[in-house]
N, CA, C, O and CB atoms as a CASP TS submission, in Angstrom:
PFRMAT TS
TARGET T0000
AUTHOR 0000-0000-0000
METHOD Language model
MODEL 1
PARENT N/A
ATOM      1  N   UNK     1     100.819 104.368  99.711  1.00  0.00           N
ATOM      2  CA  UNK     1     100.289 103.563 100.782  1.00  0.00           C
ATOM      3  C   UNK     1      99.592 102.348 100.189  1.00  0.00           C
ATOM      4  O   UNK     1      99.125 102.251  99.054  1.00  0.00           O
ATOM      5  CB  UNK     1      99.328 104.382 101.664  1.00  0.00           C
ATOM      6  N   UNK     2      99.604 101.549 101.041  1.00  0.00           N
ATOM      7  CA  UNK     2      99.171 100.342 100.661  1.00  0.00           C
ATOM      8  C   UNK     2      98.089  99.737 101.890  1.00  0.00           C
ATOM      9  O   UNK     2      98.500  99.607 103.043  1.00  0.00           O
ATOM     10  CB  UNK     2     100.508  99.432 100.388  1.00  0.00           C
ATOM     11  N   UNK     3      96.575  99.363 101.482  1.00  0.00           N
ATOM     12  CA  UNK     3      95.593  99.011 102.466  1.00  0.00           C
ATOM     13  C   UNK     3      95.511  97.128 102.100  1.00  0.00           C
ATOM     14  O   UNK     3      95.313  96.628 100.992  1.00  0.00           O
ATOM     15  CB  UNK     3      93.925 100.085 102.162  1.00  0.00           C
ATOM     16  N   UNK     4      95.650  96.667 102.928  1.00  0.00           N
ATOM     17  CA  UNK     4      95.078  95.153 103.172  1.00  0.00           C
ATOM     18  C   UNK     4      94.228  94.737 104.463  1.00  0.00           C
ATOM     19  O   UNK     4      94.579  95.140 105.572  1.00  0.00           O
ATOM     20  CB  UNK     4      96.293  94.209 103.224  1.00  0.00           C
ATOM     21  N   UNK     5      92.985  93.838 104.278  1.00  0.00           N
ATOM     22  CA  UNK     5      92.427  93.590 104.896  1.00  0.00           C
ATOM     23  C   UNK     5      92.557  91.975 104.985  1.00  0.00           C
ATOM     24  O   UNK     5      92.614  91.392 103.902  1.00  0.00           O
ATOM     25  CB  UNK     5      91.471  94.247 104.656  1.00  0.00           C
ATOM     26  N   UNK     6      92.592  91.439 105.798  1.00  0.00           N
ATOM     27  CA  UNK     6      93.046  89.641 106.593  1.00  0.00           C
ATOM     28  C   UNK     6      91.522  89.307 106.900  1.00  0.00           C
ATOM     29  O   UNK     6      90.725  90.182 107.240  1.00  0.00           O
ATOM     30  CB  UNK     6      94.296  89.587 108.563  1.00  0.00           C
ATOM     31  N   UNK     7      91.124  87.727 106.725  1.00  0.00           N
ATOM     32  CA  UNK     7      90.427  87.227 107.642  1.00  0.00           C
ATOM     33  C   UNK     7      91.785  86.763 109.152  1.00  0.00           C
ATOM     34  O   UNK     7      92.990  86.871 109.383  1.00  0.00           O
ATOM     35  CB  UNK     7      89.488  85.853 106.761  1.00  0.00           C
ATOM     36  N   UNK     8      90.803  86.352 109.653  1.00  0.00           N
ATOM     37  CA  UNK     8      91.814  85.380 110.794  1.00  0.00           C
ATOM     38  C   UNK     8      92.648  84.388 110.394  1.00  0.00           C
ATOM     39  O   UNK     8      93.732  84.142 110.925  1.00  0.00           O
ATOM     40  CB  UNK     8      91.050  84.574 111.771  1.00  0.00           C
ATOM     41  N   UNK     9      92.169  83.802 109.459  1.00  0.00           N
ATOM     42  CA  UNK     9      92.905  82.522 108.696  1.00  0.00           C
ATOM     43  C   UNK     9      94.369  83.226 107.856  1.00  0.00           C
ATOM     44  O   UNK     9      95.389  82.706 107.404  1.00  0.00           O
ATOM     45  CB  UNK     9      91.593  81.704 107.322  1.00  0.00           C
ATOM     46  N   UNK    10      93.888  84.598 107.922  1.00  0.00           N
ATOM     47  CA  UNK    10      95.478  85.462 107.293  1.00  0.00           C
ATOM     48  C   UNK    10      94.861  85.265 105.628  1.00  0.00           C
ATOM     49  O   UNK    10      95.670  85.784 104.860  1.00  0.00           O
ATOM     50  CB  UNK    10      97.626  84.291 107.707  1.00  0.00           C
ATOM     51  N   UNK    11      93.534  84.598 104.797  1.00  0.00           N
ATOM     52  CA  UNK    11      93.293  85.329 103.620  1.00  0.00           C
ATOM     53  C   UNK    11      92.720  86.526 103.328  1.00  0.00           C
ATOM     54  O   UNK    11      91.949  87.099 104.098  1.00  0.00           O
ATOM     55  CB  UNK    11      92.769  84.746 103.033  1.00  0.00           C
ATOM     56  N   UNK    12      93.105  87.010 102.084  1.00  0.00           N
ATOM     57  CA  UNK    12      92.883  88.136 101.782  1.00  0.00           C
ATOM     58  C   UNK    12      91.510  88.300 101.431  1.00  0.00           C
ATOM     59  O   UNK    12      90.935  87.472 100.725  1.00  0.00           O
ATOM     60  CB  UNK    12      93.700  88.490 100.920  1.00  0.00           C
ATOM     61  N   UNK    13      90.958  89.303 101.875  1.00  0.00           N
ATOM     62  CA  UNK    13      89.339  89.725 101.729  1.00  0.00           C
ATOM     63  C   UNK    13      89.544  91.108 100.991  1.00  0.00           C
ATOM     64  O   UNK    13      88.416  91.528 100.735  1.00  0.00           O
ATOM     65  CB  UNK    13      88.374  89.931 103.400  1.00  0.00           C
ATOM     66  N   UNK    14      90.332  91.835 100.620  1.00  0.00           N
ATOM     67  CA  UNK    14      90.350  93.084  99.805  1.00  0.00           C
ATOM     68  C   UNK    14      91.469  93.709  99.925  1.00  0.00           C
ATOM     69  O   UNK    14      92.105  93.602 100.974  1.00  0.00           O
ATOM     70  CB  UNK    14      89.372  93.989 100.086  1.00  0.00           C
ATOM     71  N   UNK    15      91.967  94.545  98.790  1.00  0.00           N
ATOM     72  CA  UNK    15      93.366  95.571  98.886  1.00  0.00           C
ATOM     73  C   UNK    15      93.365  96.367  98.161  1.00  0.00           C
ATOM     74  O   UNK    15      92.958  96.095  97.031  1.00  0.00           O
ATOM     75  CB  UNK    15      94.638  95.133  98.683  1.00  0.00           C
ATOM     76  N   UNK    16      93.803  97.681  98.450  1.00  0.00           N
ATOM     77  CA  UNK    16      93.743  98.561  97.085  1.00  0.00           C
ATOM     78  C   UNK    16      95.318  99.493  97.603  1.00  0.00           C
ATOM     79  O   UNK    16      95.789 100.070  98.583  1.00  0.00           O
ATOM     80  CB  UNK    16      91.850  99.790  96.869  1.00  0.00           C
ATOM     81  N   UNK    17      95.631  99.166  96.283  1.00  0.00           N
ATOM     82  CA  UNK    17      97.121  99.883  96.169  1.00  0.00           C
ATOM     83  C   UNK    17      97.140 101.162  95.275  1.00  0.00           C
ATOM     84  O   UNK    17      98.234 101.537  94.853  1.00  0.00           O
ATOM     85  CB  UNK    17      98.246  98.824  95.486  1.00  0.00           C
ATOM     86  N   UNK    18      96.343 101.656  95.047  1.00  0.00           N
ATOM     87  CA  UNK    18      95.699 103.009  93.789  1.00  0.00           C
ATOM     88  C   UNK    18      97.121 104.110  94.915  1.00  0.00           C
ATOM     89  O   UNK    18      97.574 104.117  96.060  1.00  0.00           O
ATOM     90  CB  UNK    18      92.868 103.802  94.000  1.00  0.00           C
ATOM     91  N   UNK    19      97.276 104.820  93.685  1.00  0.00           N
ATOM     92  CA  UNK    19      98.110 105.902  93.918  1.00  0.00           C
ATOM     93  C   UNK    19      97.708 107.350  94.958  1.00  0.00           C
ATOM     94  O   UNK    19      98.279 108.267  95.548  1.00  0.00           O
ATOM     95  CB  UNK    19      98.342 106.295  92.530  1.00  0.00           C
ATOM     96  N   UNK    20      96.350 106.823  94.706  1.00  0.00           N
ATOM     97  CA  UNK    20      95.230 108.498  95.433  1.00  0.00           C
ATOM     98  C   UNK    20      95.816 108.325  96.900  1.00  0.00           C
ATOM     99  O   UNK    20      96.533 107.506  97.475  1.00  0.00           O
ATOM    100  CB  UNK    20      92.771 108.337  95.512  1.00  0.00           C
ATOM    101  N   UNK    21      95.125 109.555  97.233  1.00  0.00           N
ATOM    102  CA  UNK    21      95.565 109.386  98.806  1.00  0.00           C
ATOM    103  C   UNK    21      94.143 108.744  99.894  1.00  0.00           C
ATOM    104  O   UNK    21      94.110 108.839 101.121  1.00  0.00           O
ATOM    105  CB  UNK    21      96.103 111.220  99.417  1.00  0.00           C
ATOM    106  N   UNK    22      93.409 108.305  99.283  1.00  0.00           N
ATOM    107  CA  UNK    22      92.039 107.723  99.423  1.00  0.00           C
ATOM    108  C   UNK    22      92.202 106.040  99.359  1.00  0.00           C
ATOM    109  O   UNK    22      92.424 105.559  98.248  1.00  0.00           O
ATOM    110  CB  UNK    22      91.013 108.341  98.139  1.00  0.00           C
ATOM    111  N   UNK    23      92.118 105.300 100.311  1.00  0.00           N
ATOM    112  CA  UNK    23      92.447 103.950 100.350  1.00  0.00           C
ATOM    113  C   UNK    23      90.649 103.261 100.102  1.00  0.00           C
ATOM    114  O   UNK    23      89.923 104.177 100.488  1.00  0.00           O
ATOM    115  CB  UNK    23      93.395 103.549 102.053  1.00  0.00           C
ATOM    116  N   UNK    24      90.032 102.437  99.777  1.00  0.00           N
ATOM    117  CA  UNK    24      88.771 102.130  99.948  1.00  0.00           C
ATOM    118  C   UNK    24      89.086 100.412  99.811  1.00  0.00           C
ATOM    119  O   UNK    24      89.847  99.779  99.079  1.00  0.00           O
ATOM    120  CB  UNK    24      87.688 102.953  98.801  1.00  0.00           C
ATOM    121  N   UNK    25      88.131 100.010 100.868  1.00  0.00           N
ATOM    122  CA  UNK    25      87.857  98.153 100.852  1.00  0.00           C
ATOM    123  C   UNK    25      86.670  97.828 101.056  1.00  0.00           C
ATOM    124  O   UNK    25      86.265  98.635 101.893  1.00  0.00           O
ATOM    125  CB  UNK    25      88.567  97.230 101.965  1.00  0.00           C
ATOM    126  N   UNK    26      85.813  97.093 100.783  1.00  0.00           N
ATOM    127  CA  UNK    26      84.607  96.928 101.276  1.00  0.00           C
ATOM    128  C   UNK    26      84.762  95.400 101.552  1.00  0.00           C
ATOM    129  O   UNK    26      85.258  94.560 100.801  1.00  0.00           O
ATOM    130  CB  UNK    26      83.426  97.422 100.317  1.00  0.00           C
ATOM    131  N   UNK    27      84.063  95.169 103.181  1.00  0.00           N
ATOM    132  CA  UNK    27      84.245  93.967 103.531  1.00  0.00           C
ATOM    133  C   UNK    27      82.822  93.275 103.484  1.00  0.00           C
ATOM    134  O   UNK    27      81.878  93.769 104.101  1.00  0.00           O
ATOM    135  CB  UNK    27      84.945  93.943 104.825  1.00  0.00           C
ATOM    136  N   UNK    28      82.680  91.985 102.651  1.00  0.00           N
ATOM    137  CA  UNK    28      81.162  91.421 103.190  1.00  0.00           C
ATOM    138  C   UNK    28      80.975  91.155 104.357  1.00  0.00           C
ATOM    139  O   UNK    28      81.764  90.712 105.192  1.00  0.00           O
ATOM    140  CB  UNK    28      80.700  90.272 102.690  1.00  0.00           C
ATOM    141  N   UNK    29      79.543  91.515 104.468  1.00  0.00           N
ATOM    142  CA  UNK    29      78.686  91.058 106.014  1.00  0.00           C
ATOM    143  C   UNK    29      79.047  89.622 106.462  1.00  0.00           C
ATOM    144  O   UNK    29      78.882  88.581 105.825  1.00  0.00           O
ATOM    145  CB  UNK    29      76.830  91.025 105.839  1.00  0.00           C
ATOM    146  N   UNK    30      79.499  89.766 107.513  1.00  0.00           N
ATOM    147  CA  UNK    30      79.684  88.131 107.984  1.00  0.00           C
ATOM    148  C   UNK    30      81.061  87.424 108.109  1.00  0.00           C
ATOM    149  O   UNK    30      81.329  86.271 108.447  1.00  0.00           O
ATOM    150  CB  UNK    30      78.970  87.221 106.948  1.00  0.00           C
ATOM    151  N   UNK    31      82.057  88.725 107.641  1.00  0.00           N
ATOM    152  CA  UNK    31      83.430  88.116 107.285  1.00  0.00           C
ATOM    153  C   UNK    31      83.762  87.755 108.538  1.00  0.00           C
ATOM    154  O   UNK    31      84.590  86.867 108.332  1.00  0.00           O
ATOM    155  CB  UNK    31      84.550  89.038 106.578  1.00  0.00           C
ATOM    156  N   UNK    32      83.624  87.896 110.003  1.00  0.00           N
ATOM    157  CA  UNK    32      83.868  87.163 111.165  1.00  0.00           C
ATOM    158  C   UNK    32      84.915  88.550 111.101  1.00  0.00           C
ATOM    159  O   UNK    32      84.724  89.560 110.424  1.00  0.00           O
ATOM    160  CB  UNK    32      84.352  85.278 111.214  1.00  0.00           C
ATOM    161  N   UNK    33      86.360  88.199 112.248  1.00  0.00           N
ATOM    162  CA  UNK    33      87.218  88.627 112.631  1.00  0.00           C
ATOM    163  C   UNK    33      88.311  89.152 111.151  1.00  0.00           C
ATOM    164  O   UNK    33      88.663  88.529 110.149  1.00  0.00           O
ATOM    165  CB  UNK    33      87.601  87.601 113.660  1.00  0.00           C
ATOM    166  N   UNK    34      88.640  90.833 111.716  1.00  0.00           N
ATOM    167  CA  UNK    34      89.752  90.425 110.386  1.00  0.00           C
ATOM    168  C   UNK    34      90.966  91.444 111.001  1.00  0.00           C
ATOM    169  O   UNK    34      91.434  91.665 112.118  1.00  0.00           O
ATOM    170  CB  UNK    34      89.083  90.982 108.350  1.00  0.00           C
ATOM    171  N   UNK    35      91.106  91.736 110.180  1.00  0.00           N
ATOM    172  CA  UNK    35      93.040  92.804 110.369  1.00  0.00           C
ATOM    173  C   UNK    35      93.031  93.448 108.990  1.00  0.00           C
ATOM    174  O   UNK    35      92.865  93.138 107.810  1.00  0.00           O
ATOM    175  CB  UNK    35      95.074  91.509 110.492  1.00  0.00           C
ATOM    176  N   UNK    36      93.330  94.641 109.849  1.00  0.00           N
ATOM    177  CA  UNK    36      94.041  95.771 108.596  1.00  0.00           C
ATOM    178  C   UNK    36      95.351  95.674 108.778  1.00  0.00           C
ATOM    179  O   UNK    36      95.950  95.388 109.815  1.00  0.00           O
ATOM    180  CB  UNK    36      93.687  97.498 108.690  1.00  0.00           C
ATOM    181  N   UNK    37      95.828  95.958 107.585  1.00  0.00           N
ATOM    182  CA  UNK    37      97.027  95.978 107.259  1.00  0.00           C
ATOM    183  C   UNK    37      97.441  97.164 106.108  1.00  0.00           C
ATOM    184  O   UNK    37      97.206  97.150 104.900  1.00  0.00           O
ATOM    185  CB  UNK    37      97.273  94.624 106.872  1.00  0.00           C
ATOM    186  N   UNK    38      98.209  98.295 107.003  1.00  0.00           N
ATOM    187  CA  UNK    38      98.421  99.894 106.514  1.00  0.00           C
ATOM    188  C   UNK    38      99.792  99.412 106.179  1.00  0.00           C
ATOM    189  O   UNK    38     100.154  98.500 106.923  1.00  0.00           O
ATOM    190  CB  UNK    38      98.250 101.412 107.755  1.00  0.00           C
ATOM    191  N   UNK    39     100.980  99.897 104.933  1.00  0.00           N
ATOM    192  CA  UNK    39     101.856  99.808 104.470  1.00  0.00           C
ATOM    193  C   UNK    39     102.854 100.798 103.717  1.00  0.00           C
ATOM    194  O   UNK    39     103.302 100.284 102.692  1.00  0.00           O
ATOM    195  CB  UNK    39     101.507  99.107 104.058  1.00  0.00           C
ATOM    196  N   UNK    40     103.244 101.892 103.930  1.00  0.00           N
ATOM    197  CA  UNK    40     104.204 102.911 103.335  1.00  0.00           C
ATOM    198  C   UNK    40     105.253 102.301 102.476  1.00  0.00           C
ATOM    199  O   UNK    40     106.300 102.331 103.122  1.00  0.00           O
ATOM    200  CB  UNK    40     104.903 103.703 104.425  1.00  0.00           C
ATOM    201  N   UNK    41     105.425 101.807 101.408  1.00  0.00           N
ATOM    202  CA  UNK    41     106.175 101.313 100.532  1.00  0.00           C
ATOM    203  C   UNK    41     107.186 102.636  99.974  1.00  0.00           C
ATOM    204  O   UNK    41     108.108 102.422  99.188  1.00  0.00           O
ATOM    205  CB  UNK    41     105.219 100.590  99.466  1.00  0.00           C
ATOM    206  N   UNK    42     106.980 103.536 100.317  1.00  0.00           N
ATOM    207  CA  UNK    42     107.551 104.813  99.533  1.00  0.00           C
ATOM    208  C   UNK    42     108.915 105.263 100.652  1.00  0.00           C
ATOM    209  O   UNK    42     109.349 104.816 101.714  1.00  0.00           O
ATOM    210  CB  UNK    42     106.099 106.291  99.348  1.00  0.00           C
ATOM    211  N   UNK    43     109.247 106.331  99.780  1.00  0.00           N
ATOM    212  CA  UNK    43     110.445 106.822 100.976  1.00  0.00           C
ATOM    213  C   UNK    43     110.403 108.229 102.069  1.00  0.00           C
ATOM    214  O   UNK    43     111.314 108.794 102.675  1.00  0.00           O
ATOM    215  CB  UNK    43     111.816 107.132 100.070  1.00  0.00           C
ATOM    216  N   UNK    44     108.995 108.478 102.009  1.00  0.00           N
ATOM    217  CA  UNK    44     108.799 109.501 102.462  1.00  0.00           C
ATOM    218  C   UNK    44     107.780 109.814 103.837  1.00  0.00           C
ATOM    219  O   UNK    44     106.767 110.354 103.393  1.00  0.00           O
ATOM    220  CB  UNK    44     108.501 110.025 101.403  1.00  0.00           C
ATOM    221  N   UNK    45     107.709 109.707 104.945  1.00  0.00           N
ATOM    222  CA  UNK    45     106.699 109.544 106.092  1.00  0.00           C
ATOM    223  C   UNK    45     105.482 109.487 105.268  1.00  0.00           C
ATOM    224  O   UNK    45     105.468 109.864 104.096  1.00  0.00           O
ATOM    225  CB  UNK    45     106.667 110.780 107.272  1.00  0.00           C
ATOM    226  N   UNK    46     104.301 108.940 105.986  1.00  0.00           N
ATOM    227  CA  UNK    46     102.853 109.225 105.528  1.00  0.00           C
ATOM    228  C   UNK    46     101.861 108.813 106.698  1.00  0.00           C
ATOM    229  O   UNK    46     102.059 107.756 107.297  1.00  0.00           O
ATOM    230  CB  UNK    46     102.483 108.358 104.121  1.00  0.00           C
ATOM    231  N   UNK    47     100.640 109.758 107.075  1.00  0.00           N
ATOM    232  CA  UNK    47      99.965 109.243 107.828  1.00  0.00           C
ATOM    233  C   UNK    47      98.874 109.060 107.237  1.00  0.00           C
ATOM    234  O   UNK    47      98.369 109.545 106.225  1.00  0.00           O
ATOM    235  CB  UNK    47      99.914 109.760 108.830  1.00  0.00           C
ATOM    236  N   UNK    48      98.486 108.127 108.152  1.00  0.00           N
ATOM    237  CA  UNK    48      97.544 107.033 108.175  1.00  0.00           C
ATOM    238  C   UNK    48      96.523 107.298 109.063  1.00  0.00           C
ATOM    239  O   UNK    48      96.853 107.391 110.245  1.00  0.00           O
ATOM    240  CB  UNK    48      98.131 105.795 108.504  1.00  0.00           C
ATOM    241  N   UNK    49      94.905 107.499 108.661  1.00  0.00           N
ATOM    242  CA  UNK    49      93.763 107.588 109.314  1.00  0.00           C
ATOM    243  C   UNK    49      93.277 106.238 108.923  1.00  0.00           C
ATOM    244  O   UNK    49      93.545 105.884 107.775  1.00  0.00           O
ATOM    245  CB  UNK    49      92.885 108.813 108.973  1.00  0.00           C
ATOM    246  N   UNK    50      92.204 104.938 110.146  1.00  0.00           N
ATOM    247  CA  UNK    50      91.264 104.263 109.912  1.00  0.00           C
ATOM    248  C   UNK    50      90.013 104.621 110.048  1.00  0.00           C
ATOM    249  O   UNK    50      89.568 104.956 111.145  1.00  0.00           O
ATOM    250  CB  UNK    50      91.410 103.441 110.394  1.00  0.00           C
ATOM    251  N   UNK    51      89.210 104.594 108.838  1.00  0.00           N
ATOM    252  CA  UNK    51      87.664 104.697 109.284  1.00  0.00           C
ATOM    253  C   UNK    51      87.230 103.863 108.653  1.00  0.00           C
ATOM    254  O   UNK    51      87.424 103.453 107.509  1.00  0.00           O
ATOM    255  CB  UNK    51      86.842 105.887 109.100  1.00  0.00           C
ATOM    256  N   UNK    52      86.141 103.407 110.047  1.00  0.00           N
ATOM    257  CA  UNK    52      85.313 101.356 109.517  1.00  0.00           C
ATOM    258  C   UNK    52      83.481 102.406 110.024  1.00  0.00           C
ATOM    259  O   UNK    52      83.067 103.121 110.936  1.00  0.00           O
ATOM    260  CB  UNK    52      86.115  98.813 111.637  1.00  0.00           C
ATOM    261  N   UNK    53      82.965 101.800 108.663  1.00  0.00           N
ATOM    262  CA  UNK    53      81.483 102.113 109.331  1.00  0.00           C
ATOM    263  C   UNK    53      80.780 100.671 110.032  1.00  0.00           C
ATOM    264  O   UNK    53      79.676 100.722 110.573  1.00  0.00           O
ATOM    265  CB  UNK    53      80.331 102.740 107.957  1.00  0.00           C
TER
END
């Protein structure tokens, strides 16, 4: 799996492509509006939980 996080402008504010099954991003305070972006690059189903504190 693959995690990306967008401002509005569509730049990148964080990504982590690590092999674990544990995705982590930390966004700074203030980033305004953004978008996740979840990605299965592999050949095999995978689900996907979001949790934002």
């Amino acid at each position: 799996m693959t995690l990306r996080v967008v401002d509005a402008a569509g730049a990148q504010l964080c990504a982590d492509t690590t092999a674990g099954a544990t995705l982590t991003c930390r966004i700074a305070p203030g980033s305004g509006a953004i978008a996740v972006k979840v990605a299965n690059p592999g050949a095999a189903p995978a689900e996907a939980m979001l949790i934002t504190n």
